[in-house]
C-alpha positions in Angstrom: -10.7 14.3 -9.9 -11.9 13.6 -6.1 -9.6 13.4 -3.3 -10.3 10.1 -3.0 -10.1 9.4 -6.3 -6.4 10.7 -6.0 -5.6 9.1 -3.4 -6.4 5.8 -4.7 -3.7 7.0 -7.6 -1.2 7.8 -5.3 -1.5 4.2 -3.8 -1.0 2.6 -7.1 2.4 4.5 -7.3 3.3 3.8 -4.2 2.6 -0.2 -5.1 4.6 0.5 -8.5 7.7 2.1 -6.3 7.5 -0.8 -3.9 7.6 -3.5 -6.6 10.1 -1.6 -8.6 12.5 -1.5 -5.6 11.7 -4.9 -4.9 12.4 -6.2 -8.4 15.8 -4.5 -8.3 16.7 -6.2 -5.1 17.1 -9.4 -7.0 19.5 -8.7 -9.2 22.0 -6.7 -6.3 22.0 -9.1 -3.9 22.3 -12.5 -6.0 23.8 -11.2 -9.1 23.1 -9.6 -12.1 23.1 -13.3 -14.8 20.9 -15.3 -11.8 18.3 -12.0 -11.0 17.7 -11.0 -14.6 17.8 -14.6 -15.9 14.6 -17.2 -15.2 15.9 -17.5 -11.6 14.9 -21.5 -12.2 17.4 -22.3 -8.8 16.5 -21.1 -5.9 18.0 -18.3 -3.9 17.6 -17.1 -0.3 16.0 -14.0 0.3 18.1 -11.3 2.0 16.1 -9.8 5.0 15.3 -6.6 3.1 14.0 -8.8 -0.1 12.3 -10.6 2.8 10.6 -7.2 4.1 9.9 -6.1 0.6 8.1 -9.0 -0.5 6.1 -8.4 2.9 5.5 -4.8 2.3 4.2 -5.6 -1.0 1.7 -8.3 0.1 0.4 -6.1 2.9 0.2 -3.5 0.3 -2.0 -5.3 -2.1 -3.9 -6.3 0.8 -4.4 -2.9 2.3 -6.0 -1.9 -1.8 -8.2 -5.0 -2.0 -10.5 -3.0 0.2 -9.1 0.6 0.1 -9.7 0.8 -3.6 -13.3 -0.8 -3.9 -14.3 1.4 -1.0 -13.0 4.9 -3.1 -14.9 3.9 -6.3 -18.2 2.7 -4.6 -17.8 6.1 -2.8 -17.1 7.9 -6.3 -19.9 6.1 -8.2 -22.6 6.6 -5.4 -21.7 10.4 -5.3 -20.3 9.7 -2.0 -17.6 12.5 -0.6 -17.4 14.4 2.8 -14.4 15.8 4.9 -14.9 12.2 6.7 -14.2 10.2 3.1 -11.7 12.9 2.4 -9.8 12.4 5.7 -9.5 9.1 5.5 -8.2 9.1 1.8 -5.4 11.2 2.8 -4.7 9.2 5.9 -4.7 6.6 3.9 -2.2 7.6 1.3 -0.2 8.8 3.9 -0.4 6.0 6.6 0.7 3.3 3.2 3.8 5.6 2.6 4.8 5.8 6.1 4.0 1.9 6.6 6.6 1.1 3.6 9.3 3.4 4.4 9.2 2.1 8.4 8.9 -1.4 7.8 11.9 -1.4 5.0 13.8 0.6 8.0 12.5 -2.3 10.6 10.7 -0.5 12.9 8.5 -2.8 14.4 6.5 0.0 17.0 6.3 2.2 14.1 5.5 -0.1 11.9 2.3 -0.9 13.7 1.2 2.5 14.4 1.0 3.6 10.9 -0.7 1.0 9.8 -3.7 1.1 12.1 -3.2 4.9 11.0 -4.0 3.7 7.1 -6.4 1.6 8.5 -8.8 4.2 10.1 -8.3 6.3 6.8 -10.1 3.2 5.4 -12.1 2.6 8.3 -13.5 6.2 8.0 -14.1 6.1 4.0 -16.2 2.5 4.6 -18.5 4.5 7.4 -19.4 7.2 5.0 -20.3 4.7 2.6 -22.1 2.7 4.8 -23.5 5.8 6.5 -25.0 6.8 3.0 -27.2 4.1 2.5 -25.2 3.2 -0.6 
């Protein structure tokens, strides 16, 4: 299996962590009967269900194009240190982004995500680059 290929694995567990976290949130801060019931009245979000629900949107975002990127790259044959690199920074930048926006690091925040997003913008110039 490719880096890249790997990489794109290690973002769907990140997205299965974040949504598991963020299901259990529910349930702790409203109550056991109202979060594992049809939750038919509505609730306020606590701020961290807030940022979850955040992280987790930006997440899926950040895989609508990360993942079609990695398999275009893996069905045209397409891998270099470049698409490598920016797989791992990738990976890595998605982690980071989750743990330091749960913490609310705003600063942070932003700096590992434009770190992801040059992993991604790296991958889409190889591809691009290839004539795929």
């Amino acid at each position: 299996m490719s880096i890249e290929i790997q990489a794109l694995v290690g973002v769907v567990v990140i997205l299965l962590v974040l949504l598991s976290v963020q299901g259990c949130l529910a349930p702790i801060n409203h109550g056991f009967k109202w979060g594992l019931g049809p939750r038919d009245e509505a609730k306020t979000p606590s701020i961290m269900q807030g940022r979850m629900r955040r992280i987790v949107a930006n997440h899926m975002e950040g895989m609508a194009m990360f993942a079609p990127l990695v398999i275009i790259a893996h069905l045209g044959g397409v891998s270099s240190p470049l698409t490598q690199w920016g797989a791992g920074l990738f990976l890595v930048g998605r982690a980071g982004f989750a743990i330091v926006y749960a913490m609310g690091l705003p600063v942070w925040r932003s700096a590992i995500w434009a770190l992801a997003m040059t992993g991604l913008l790296l991958i889409g110039f190889e591809v691009i680059r290839s004539g795929f």
